[in-house]
Structures are given as C-alpha cells and as structure tokens.
N, C-alpha and C positions, 0 to 999 in steps of 0.2 A: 504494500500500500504506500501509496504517496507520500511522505511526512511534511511537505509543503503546506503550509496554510494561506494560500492564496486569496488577495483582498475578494470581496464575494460583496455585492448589494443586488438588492430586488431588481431593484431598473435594470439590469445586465437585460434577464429575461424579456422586458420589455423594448429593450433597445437591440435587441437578436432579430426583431421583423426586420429592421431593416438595413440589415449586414449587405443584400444583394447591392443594396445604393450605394451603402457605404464606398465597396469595393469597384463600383465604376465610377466614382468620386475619384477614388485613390489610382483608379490606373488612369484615368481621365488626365489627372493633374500630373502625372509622369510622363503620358505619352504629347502631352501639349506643352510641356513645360521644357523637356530634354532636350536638348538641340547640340547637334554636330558641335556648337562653342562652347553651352555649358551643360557638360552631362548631369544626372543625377546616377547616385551610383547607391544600391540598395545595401547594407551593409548590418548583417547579424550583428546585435547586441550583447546576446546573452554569453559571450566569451570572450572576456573584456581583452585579452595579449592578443588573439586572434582579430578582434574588430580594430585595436591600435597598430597593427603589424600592416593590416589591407589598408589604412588608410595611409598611413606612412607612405606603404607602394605606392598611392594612386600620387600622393603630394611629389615624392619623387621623382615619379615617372612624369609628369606634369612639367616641373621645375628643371629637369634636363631637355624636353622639347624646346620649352619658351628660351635655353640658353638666354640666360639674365646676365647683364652687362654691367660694371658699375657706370654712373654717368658719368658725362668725362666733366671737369671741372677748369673752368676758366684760370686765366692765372690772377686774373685781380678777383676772383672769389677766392682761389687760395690762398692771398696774401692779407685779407681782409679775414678769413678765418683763422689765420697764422695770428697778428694780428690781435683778434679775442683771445685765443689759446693765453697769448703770451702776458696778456693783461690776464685772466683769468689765475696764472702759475707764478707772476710778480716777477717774470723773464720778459720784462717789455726789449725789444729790439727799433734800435732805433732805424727812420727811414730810411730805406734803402739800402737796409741791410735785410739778408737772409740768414735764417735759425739754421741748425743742425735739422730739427726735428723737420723744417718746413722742408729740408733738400731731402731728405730721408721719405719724407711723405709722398715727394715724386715721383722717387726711384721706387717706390711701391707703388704706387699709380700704375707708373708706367708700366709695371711687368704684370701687374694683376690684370690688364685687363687685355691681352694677347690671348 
C-alpha cells in the first residue's frame, strides 16, 4: 500500500468533469505558444538531479549555438571606467596616464574574445 498521504479535497471530484478541457487548454497553449525561436520544453519534476541535469542541457546546448560574445568596449569607455575603478580603490591616475590594471584589462579583452 501506498504510505503517501496525498493532499485530497472534495472539489478534486468535482473538478475531474472537466479534465477533457483542461487538457486541450494545456496542449492548446503548447502547440500555439512553441515556436521554432522559443520552444517550450516539458520537463519531469518529481526527480529533482534529473529535472536540474535536463535543464542545464537544454541552457547549454542553447548558450553554445547563440556563441555569446563579450561586447567590445570603446577606448574612452575604458578609460572612463578605469577612471571610477581608480577613484573607487584611492589609485586615482593622473590624465593621460594609463594603470597597470587598465593595460592588463586589454590584453584580456583582446584575447577573450577571439
């Protein structure tokens, strides 16, 4: 026998007429809503490492087509956020000079995004 004691109220019974609606509500809204750009993807609950593992996949597999890019960043937004850093750390540098951290941050730019 079961040991589960599943939540239970009267109305279930009277809300079982109309499960057939229910259920072309429910495919209604999947098959109008899904589309080639944004699927809907049906994904079991009741085994939580298994529902977290399929979702992962789908975010991964996702996240390697779209190949995401960092954006490239101007040089007077770099300097300008160099800049706050350096107010920010009490390393103000003065104009027309550049930081260690600001040439470092380029040469990571640059190769990150190859």
């Amino acid at each position: 026998m079961n040991q589960k004691n599943w939540k239970f109220s009267s109305s279930d019974f009277e809300e079982r007429q109309y499960w057939d609606e229910y259920m072309k509500a429910y495919l209604d809204v999947l098959t109008y809503t899904s589309t080639d750009f944004a699927h809907w993807y049906v994904i079991p609950a009741d085994n939580k490492w298994f529902m977290r593992y399929v979702v992962g996949e789908i975010v991964c597999e996702k996240l390697t087509k779209l190949k995401p890019q960092y954006p490239a960043v101007t040089e007077s937004t770099r300097q300008e956020i160099e800049k706050y850093r350096s107010m920010l750390t009490g390393n103000a540098v003065k104009e027309g000079e550049e930081s260690a951290s600001s040439q470092e941050q380029v040469e990571y730019t640059e190769t990150s995004t190859v």
